[in-house]
C-alpha positions as CSV (number, residue, x, y, z in Angstrom):
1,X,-16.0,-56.7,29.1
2,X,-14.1,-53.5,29.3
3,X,-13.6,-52.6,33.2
4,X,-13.9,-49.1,34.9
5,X,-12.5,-46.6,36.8
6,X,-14.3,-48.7,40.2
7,X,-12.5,-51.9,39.3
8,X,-9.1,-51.0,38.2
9,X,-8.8,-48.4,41.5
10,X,-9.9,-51.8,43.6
11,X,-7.4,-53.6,41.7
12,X,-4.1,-51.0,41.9
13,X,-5.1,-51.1,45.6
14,X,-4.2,-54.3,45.6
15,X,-1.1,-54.0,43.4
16,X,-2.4,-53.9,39.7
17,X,-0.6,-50.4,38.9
18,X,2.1,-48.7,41.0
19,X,2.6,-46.1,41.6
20,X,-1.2,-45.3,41.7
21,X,-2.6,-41.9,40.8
22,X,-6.5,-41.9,41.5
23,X,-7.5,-39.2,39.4
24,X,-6.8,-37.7,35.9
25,X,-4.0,-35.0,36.8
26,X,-3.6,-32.5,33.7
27,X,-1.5,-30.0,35.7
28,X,1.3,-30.1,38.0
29,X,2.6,-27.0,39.9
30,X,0.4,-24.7,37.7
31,X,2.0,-25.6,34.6
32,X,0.2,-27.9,32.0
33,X,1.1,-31.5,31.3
34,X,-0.2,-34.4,29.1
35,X,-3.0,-36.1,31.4
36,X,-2.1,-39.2,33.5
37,X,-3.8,-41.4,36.3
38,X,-7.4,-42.9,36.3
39,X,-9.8,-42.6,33.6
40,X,-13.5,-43.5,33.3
41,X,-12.7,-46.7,31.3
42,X,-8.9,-47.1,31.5
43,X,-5.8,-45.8,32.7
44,X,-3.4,-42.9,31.4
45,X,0.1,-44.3,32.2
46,X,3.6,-41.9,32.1
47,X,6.5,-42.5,30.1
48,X,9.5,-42.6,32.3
49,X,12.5,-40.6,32.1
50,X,15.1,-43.8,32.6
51,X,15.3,-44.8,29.1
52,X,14.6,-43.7,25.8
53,X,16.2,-44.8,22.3
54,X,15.6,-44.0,18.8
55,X,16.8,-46.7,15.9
56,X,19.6,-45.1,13.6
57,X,20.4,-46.8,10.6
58,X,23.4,-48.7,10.1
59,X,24.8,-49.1,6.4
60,X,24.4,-52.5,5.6
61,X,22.5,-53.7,8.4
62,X,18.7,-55.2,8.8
63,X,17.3,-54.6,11.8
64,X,16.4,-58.5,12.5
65,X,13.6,-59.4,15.6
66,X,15.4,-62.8,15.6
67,X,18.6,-61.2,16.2
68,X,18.4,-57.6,17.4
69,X,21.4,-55.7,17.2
70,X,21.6,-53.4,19.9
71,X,23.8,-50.8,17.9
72,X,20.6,-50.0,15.9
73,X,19.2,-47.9,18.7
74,X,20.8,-44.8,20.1
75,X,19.7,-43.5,23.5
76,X,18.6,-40.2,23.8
77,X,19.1,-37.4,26.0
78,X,16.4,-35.9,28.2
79,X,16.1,-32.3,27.8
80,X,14.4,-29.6,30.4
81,X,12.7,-26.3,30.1
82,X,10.0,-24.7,31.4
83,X,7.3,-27.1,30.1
84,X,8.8,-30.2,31.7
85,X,11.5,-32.6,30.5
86,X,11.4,-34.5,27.7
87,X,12.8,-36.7,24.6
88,X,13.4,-36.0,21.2
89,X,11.8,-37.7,18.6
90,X,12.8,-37.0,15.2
91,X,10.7,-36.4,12.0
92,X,10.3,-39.9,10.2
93,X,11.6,-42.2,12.8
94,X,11.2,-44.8,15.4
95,X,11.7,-44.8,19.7
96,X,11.0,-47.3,22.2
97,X,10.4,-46.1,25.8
98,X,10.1,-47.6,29.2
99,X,6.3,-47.1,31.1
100,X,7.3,-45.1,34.7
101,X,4.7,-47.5,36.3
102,X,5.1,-51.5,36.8
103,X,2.2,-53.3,36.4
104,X,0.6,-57.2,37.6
105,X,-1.9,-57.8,35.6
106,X,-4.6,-60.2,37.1
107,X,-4.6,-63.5,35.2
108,X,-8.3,-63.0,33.6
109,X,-7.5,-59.7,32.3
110,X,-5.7,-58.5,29.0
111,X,-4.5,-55.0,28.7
112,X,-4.4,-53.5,25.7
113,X,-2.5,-49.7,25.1
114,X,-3.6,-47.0,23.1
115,X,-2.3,-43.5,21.9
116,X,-3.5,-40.5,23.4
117,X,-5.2,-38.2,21.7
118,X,-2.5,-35.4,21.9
119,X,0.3,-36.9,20.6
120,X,-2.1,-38.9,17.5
121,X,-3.0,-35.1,16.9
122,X,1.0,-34.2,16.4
123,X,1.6,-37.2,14.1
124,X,3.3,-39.7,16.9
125,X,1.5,-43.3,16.6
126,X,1.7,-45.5,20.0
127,X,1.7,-49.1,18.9
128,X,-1.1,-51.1,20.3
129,X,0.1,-53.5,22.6
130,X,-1.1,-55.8,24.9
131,X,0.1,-56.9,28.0
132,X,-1.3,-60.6,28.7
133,X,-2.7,-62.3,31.3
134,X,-0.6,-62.7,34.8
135,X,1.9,-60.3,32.7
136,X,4.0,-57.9,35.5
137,X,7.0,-55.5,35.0
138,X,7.2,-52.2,33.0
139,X,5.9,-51.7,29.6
140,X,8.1,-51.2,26.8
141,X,6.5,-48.6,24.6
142,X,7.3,-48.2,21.0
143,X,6.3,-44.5,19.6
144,X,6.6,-43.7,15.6
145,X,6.7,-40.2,14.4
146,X,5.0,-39.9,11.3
147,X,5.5,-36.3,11.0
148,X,7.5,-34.5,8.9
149,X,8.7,-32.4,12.0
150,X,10.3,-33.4,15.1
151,X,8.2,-33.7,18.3
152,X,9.1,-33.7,22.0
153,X,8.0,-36.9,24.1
154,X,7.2,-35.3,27.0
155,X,8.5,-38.2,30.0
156,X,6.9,-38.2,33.4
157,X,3.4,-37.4,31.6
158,X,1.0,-39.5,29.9
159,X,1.8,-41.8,26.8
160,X,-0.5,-44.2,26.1
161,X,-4.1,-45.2,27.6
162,X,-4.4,-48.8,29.0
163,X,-7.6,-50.5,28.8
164,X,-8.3,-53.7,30.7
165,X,-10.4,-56.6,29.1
166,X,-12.2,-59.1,31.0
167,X,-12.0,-62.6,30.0
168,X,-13.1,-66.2,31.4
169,X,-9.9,-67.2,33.2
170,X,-7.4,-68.8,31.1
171,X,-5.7,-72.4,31.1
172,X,-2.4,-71.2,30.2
173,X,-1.1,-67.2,31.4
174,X,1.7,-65.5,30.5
175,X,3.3,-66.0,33.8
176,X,2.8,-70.3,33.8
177,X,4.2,-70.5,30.0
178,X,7.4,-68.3,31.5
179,X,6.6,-65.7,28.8
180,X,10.0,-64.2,27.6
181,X,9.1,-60.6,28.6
182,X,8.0,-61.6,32.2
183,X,9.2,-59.1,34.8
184,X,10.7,-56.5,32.4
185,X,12.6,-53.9,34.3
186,X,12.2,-50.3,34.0
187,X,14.7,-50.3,30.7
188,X,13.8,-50.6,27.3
189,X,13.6,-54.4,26.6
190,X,14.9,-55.5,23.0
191,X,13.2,-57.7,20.9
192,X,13.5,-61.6,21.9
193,X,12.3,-64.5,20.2
């Protein structure tokens, strides 16, 4: 069962999501941002402005999950205007983010993320993710642009929706098999195996 807006408040009051923000906000000080907080069904969390990197090729290199090269992303530099600050992502390429909120997801719950609607509608695709059962730390978000134009990634505003899943508990969580991306600071984690 998908849970609701009355559940996962009751549960971020009791450390779920945090920091906590009880309502959608679409504006701060007047100005226009990219929604965040509490949905009816799930929760709008915010890219945080700590980390973001985009991969770069490397002549005659494989980018290999087995054995990441760290070279192969670049970190970016945050940029400010008027409309907020924000990241760089170019035309045709690849970022990985950090999520500004931690999380401790309850160990009969899975969380699954989604794009929001207003980046999908400017070409950037949010890989669907989940976050397991007893998983805590700070999502790692991985963002393509499939654009042919460059698009800012706005940070401190929403990125992706999360939407909890209801299951019978579990025999083993993510926490009891020591999962490898158990307590993930708020950095871009690289891929383990």
């Amino acid at each position: 069962m998908i849970k609701n807006d009355i559940w996962i408040t009751e549960m971020a009051q009791k450390g779920m999501i945090s920091p906590f923000e009880p309502g959608l906000i679409s504006k701060s000080e007047q100005l226009p941002v990219i929604s965040y907080g509490l949905s009816s069904f799930g929760y709008d969390i915010r890219l945080s402005s700590r980390d973001f990197r985009i991969f770069r090729h490397i002549p005659g290199t494989v980018v290999d999950p087995k054995n990441f090269n760290p070279e192969n992303l670049e970190e970016t530099k945050l940029h400010q205007d008027a409309n907020g600050s924000y990241f760089i992502l170019p035309a045709h390429s690849y970022g990985l983010g950090v999520a500004l909120e931690r999380l401790e997801i309850p160990d009969n719950i899975t969380v699954i993320c989604i794009g929001k609607s207003t980046y999908a509608r400017c070409g950037i695709i949010a890989n669907v993710t989940p976050a397991e059962a007893a998983w805590r730390g700070y999502l790692t978000l991985e963002l393509s642009n499939a654009s042919s134009a460059d698009c800012r990634i706005y940070a401190n505003e929403g990125i992706v929706q999360l939407m909890f899943l209801e299951g019978e508990p579990c025999e083993v969580s993510y926490q009891t098999r020591q999962g490898k991306y158990q307590d993930q600071l708020q950095m871009v984690t690289l891929a383990k195996v």
